[in-house]
C-alpha positions in Angstrom: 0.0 0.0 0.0 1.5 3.4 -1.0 -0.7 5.7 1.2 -0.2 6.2 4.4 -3.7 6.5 5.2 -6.2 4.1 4.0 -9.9 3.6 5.0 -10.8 -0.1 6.0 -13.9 -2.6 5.3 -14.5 -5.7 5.0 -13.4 -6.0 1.6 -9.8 -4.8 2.0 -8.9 -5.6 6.2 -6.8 -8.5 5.0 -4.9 -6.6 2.3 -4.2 -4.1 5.3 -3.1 -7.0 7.4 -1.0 -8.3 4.8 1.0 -4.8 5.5 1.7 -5.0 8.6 4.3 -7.2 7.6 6.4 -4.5 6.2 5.3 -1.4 8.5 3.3 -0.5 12.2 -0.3 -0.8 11.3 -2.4 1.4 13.8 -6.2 0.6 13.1 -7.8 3.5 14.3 -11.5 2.8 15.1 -13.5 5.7 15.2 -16.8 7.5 14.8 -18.0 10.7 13.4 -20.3 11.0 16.7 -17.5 11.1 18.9 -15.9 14.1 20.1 -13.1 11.6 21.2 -12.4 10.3 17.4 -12.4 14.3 16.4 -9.8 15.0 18.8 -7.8 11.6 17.6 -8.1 11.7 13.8 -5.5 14.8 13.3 -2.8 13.3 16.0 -2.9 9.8 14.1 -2.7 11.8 11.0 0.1 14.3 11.5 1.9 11.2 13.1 1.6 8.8 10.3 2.3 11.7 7.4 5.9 11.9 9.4 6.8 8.2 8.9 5.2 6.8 6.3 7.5 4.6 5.4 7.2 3.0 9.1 3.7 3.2 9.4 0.3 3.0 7.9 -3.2 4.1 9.3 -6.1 2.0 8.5 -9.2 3.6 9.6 -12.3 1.9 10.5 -15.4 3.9 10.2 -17.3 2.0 13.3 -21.0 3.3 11.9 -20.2 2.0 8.7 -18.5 -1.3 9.2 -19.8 -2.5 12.6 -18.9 -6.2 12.0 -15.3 -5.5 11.4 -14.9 -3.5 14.5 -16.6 -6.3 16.5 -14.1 -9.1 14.8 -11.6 -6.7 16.3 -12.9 -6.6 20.1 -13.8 -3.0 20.0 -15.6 -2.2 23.1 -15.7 1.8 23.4 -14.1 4.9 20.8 -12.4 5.9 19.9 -9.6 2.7 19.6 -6.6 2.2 18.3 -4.7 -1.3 17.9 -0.9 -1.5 16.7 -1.2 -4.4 14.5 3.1 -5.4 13.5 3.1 -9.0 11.5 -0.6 -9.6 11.8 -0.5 -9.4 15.4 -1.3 -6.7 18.1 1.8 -5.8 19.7 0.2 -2.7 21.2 -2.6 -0.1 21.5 -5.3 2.2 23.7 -8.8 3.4 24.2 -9.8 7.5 24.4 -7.7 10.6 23.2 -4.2 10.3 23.6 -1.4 13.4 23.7 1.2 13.2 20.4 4.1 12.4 22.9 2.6 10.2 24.5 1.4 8.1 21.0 5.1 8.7 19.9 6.5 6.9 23.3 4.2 3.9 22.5 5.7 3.8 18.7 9.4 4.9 19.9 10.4 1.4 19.2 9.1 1.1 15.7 10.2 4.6 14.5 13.6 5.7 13.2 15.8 6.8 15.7 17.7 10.6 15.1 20.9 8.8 15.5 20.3 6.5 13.2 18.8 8.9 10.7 22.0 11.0 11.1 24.5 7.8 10.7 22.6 7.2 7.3 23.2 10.1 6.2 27.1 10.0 7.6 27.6 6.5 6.2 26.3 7.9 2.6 29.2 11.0 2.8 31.3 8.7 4.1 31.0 6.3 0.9 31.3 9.7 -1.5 34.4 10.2 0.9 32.8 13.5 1.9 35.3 12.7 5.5 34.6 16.3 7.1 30.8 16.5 6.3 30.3 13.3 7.7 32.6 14.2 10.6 29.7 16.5 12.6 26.7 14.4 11.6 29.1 11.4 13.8 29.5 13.9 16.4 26.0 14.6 17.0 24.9 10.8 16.6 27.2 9.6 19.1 26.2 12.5 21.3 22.5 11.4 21.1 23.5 7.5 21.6 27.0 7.5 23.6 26.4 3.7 24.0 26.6 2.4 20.6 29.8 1.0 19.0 28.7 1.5 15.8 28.8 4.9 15.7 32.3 5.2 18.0 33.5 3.3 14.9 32.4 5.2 11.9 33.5 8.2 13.6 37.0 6.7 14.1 36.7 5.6 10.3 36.3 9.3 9.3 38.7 10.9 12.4 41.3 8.8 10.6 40.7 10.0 7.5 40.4 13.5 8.6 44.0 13.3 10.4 42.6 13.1 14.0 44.9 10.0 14.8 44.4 9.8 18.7 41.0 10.7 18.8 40.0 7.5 16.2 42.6 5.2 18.6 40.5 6.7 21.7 37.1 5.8 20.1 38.6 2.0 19.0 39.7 1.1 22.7 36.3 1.9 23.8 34.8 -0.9 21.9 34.8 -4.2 23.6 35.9 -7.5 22.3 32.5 -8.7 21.5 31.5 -5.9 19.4 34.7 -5.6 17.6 33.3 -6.9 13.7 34.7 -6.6 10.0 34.2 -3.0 9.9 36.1 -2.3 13.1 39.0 -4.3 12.0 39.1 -2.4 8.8 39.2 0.7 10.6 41.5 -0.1 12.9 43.9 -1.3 9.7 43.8 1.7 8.5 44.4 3.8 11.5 47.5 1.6 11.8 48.8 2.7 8.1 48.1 6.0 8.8 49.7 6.3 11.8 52.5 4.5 9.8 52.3 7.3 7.2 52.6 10.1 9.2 55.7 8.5 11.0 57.8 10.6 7.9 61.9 10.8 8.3 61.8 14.1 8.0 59.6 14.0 11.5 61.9 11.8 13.3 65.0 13.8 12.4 63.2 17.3 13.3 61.8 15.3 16.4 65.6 14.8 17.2 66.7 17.8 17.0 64.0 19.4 18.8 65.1 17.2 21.8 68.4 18.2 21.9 67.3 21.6 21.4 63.7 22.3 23.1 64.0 25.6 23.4 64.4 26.4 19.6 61.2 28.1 18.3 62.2 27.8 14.3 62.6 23.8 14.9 59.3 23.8 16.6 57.7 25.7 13.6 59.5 23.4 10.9 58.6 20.2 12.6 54.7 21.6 13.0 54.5 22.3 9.5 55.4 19.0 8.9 53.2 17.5 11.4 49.9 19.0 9.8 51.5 17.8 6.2 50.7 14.3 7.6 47.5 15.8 9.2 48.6 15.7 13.1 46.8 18.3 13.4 46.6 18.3 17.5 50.4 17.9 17.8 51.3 20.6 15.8 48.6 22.6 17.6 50.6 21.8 20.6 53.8 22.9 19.4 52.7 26.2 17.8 50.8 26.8 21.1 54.3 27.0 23.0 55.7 29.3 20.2 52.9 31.6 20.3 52.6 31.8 24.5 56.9 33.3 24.3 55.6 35.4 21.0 52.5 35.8 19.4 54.6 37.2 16.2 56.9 34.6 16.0 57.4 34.0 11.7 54.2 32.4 10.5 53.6 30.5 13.5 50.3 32.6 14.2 48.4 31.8 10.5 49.7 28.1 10.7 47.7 27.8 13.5 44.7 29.5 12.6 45.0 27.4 9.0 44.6 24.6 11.0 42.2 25.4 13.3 40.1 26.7 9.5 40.9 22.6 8.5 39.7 20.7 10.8 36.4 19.6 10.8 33.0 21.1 12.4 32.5 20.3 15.6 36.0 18.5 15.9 36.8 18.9 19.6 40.4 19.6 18.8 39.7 22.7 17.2 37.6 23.6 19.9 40.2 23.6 22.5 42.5 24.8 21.1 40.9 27.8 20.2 39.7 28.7 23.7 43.3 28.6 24.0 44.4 31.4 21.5 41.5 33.4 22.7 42.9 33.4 26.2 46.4 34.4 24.7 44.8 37.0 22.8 42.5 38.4 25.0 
């Protein structure tokens, strides 16, 4: 059935039946006597025009088909049964508030996180790594608990540069949930991690430690850094340039460059931007 709405008789209950094994049926039994089923109709409606590829409302017009409503048990209106598979899973009798029909079919309805992952995982297959970055961020914000989302944030942290933040996210997910698409992540976290390990790194790191103090080592090994996209270390390093001198060679654009590159709502970028401010202001 491609409406979402759909008036029911006797000739057509078992075609709307037959639906209910791909969507939430709600057979709403009402009346055009009752104040109640007035009240009702434009909730259901509203409801059902929001999902309708989750659910379908099969209204029963209790004056006109009387027999169907008493092959359904109907004792008072207005009714409503949640019909899933040919079976009632769920339902009530009178007027009901919108939230508290949508708490009844929370679990048959899409879930924000999951509507934001879809669209994450579909940027993330167009490699589209920092718009899919946010949409992660907000999803895991709204469902903390799930691993899923931990590791398709990692997938596009990696691929945005933010090494430890995708290793933090992996170590968070237990043995049992670590599947196929973890292990692929965490393969490529180990190549990248690989990758950004340049010579040019280690013998600027090296130097650096004999010589800490040197702001034009710090500068040179932080441009190289963010060529490999570790982005929070060279934050790190241009920090402690900028808090002996703000006007030290290009350290200040570098590190508002990088701060411009990362991704929205990366919490990287964040920090250390409250950090400039504070040497700024």
């Amino acid at each position: 059935m491609q409406q979402p709405i759909v008036d029911v008789s006797i000739n057509n209950a078992r075609e709307v039946l037959d639906a209910s094994m791909q969507k939430l049926v709600l057979f709403q039994f009402w009346s055009a006597r009752s104040e109640g089923c007035t009240q009702l109709s434009p909730v259901l409606e509203k409801i059902v025009r929001q999902y309708p590829n989750q659910l379908l409302l099969a209204r029963v017009d209790c004056d006109n088909e009387p027999d169907l409503a008493m092959q359904f048990g109907v004792q008072s209106l207005p009714t409503v049964m949640m019909i899933k598979q040919g079976r009632p899973v769920d339902g009530f009798a009178g007027v009901e508030t919108e939230q508290a029909i949508l708490a009844k079919l929370a679990a048959y309805l899409p879930k924000p996180e999951d509507d934001l992952l879809a669209q994450a995982e579909a940027l993330l297959a167009a490699q589209d790594y920092a718009g899919a970055y946010p949409l992660l961020k907000d999803a895991m914000a709204l469902a903390p608990e799930r691993s899923d989302i931990k590791v398709w944030l990692a997938d596009a942290a990696v691929s945005l540069g933010q090494l430890p933040q995708a290793e933090a996210l992996l170590a968070e997910i237990k043995l049992a949930e670590q599947d196929a698409l973890y292990k692929t992540v965490q393969a490529k976290l180990q190549l990248a991690k690989e990758a950004a390990d340049t010579p040019e790194i280690q013998a600027l790191e090296a130097a650096l430690a004999k010589d800490s103090a040197n702001n034009q080592l710090k500068e040179q090994l932080a441009i190289q850094y963010q060529a490999v996209q570790r982005s929070e270390e060279a934050l790190a390093l241009l920090l402690t340039i900028l808090q002996q001198d703000l006007n030290f060679g290009g350290s200040k654009k570098l590190y508002l460059d990088i701060l411009a590159a990362l991704p929205k709502g990366d919490s990287v970028a964040s920090q250390y931007r409250r950090k400039l401010y504070s040497l700024l202001y």
